[in-house]
VOBA-805888 format. One record per residue (C-alpha): x, y, z; residue number from 1; residue in one letter. Coordinates in nm, 2 decimals. Example, Ala and Ser with C-alpha at 12.3 -4.5 7.8 and 13.67 -1.06 7.14 Angstrom:
% residues 2
xx_yy_zz_num_residuo
1.23_-0.45_0.78_1_a .
1.37_-0.11_0.71_2_s .
END
This chain:
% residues 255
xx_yy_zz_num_residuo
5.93_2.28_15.24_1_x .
5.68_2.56_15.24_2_x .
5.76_2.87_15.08_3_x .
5.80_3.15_15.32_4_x .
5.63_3.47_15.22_5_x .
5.63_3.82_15.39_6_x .
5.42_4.06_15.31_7_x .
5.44_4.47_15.38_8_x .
5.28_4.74_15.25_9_x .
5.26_5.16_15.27_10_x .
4.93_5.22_15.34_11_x .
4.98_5.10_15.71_12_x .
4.91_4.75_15.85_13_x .
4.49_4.77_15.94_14_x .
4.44_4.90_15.56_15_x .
4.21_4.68_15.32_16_x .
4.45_4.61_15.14_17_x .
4.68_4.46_15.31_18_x .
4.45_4.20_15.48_19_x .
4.34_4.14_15.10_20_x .
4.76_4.06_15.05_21_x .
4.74_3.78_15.37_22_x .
4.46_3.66_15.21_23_x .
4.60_3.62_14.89_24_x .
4.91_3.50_15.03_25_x .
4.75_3.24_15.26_26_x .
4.61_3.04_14.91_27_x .
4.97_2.99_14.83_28_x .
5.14_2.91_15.16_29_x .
5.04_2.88_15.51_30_x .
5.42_2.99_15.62_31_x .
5.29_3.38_15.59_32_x .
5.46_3.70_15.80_33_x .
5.33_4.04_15.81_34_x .
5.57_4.39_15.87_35_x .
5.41_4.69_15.80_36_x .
5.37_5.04_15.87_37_x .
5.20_5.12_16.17_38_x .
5.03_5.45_15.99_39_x .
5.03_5.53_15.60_40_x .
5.36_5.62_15.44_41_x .
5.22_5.65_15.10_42_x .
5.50_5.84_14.85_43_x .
5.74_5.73_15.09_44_x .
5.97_5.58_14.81_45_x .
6.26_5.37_14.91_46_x .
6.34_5.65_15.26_47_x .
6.51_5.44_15.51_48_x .
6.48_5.60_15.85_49_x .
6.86_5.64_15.93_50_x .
6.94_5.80_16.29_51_x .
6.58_5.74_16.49_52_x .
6.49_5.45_16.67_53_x .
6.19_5.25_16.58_54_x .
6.06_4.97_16.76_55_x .
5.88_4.68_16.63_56_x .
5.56_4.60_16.80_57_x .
5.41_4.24_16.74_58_x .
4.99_4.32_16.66_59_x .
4.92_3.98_16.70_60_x .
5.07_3.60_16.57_61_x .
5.32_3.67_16.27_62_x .
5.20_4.05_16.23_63_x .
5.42_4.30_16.34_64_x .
5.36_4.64_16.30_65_x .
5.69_4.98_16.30_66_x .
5.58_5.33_16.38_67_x .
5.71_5.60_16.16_68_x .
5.90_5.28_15.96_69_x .
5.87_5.35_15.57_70_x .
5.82_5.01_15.38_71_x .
6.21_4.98_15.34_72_x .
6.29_4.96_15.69_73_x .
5.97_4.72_15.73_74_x .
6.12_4.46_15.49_75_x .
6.49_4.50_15.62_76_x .
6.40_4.42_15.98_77_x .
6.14_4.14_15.87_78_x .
6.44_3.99_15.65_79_x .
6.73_4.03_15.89_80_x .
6.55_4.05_16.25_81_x .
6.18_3.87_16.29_82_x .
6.29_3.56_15.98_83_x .
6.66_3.60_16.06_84_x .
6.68_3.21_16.06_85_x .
6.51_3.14_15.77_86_x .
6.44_3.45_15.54_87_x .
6.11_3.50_15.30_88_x .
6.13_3.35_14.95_89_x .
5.86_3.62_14.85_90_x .
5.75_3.98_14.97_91_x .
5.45_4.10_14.86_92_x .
5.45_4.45_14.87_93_x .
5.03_4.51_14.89_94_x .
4.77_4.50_14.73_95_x .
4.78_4.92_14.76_96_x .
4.47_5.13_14.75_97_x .
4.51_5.31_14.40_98_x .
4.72_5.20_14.11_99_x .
5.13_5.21_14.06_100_x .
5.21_5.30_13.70_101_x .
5.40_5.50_13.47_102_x .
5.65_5.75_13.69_103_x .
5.48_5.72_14.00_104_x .
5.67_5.37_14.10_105_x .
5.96_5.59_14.15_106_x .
5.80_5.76_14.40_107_x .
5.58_5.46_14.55_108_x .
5.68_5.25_14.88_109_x .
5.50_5.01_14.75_110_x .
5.69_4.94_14.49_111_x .
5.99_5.02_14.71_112_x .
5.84_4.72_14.93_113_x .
5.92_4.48_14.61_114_x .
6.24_4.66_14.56_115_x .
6.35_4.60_14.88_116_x .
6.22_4.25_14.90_117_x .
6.48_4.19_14.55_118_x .
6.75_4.33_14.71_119_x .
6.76_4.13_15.01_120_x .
6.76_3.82_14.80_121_x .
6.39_3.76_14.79_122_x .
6.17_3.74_14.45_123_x .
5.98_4.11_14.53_124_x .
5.65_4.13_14.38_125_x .
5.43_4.48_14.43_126_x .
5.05_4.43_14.40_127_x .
4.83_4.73_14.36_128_x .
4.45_4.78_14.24_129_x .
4.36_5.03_14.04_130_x .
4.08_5.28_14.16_131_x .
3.85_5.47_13.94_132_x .
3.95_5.86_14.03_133_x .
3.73_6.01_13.78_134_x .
3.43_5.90_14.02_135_x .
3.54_5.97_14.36_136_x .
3.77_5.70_14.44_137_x .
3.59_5.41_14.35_138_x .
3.74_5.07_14.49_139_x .
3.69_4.71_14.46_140_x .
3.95_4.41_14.54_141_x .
3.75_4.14_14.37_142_x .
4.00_4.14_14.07_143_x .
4.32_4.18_14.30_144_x .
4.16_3.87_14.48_145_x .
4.02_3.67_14.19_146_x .
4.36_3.66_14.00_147_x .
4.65_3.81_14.24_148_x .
4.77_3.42_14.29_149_x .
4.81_3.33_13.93_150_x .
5.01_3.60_13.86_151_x .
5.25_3.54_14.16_152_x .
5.26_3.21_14.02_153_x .
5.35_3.33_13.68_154_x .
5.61_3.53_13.78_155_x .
5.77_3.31_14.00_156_x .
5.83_3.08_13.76_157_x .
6.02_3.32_13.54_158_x .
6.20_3.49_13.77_159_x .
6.52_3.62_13.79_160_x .
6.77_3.80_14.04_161_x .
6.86_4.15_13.94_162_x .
6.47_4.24_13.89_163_x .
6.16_4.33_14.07_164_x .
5.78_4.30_13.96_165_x .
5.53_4.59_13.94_166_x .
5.16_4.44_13.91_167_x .
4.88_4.64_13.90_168_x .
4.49_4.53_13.84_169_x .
4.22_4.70_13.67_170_x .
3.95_4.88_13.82_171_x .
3.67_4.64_13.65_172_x .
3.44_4.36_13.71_173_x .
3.68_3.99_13.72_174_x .
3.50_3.89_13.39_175_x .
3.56_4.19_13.20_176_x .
3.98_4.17_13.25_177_x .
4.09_4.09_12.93_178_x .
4.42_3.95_13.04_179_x .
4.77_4.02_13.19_180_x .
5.03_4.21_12.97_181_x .
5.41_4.29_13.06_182_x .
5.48_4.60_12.95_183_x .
5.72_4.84_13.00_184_x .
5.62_5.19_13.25_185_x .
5.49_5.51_13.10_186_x .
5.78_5.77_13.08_187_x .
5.60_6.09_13.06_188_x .
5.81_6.38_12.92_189_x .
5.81_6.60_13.27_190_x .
5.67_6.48_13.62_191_x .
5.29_6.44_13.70_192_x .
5.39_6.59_14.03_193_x .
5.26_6.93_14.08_194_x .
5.20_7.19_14.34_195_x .
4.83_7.21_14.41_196_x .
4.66_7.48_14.63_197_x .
4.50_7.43_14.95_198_x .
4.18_7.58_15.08_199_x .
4.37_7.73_15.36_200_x .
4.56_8.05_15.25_201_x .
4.94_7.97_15.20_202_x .
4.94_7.61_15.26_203_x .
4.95_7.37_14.95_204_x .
5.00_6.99_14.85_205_x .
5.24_6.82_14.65_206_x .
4.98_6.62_14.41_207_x .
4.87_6.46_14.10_208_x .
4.61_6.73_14.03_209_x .
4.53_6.54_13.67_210_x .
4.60_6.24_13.44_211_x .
4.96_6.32_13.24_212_x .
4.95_6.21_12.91_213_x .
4.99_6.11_12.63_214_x .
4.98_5.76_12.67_215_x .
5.15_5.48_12.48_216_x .
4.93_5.21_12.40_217_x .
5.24_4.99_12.44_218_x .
5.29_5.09_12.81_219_x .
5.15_5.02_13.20_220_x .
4.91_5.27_13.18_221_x .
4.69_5.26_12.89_222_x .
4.66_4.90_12.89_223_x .
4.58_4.92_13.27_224_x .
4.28_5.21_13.25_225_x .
4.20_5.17_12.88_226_x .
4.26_4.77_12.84_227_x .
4.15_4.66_13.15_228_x .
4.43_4.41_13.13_229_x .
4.67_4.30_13.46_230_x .
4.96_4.46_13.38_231_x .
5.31_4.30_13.52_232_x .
5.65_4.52_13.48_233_x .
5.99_4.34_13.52_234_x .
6.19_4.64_13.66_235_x .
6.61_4.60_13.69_236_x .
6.77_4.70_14.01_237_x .
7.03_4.82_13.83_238_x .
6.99_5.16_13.79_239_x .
7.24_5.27_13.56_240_x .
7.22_5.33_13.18_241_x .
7.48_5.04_13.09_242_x .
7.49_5.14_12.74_243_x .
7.47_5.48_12.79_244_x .
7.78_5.48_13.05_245_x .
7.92_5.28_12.78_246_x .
7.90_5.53_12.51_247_x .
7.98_5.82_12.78_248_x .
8.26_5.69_12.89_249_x .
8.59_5.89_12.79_250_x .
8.40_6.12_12.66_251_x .
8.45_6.36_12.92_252_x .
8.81_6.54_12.92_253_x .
8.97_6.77_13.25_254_x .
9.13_7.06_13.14_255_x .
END
């Protein structure tokens, strides 16, 4: 039986990267499903649009598109609504324009794409290639699409329920990637967020106006930008601190 694959995204469904992801996908099975944004939700994180209608508009054959639909609500209506009868074994959350590491997966919908994905009972994988900022943006998939299908199959043959996978590719030439790591993300001691002035008097952004360090060689993001290695991070849905609850707990007295 063919394994059943959806893909979504958060840089909308006609962006690069996700036709890069359908190609990708198509090496591995020919049972592939698209349901993406209709525009870029980038930073969207794991928002669910609760309380507004959306409607789901079919593009063309097995590509479906939601306006104003983050990634969440994209892979929740392809799961339960368009493959109702036979859900996706993988969503591929992908390949984004610009690298997920360190803090910024809490933040990213692609990685909520993945998360998602887990949650419904899928393996979630989120694909993203890195981008050289430091010279005006500079992009090239040939890595994402050289190797992106030998890491899916790497990590589906370890994979487990209760996790999601964070994959990101290095902004280099295919020969010059010096292999994959799993590492853990870079926790930075404060957020990279920051407020960042606009040209127009009292407007601003909400930006990364520079690279947060330091970096842990150990971590996503040096081995990423200084390793040039494919970096994959297993990330727990569970959220909580088990130990920590477990040391917390009775700890706190009413009075």
């Amino acid at each position: 039986m063919s394994l059943r694959i959806l893909i979504t995204n958060d840089d909308g469904v006609d962006a690069p990267g996700i036709a890069v992801m359908e190609e990708i996908a198509r090496t591995i099975s020919d049972d592939v499903w698209v349901v993406a944004p209709a525009g870029n939700q980038s930073g969207a994180s794991h928002r669910f649009t609760f309380g507004q209608e959306l409607e789901l508009v079919e593009r063309r054959s097995r590509v479906f598109a939601i306006a104003g639909g983050s990634p969440a609500d994209c892979v929740v209506a392809g799961m339960t609504f368009v493959l109702a009868g036979k859900p996706a074994d993988l969503v591929l959350s992908g390949v984004n324009n610009g690298q997920n590491v360190g803090d910024i997966v809490n933040c990213s919908g692609t990685a909520a794409g993945a998360r998602e994905g887990a949650m419904q009972g899928a393996i979630g994988i989120a694909m993203s290639q890195g981008i050289d900022y430091e010279n005006g943006g500079a992009l090239d998939w040939s890595v994402s699409r050289r190797f992106a299908a030998q890491v899916i199959d790497g990590i589906r043959a370890q994979a487990v329920r209760g996790a999601w996978y964070n994959v990101n590719f290095p902004y280099c030439r295919p020969e010059q990637v010096s292999g994959v790591r799993v590492v853990p993300t870079q926790r930075f001691d404060t957020s990279p967020m920051k407020y960042y002035p606009s040209d127009n008097p009292g407007k601003f952004f909400i930006a990364i106006p520079e690279t947060p360090s330091p970096f842990d060689p150990a971590n996503d993001f040096f081995q990423l930008l200084h390793g040039n290695a494919i970096t994959v991070t297993p990330v727990s849905l569970q959220a909580s601190d088990i130990a920590l609850a477990a040391r917390m707990d009775g700890t706190i007295s009413l009075r």
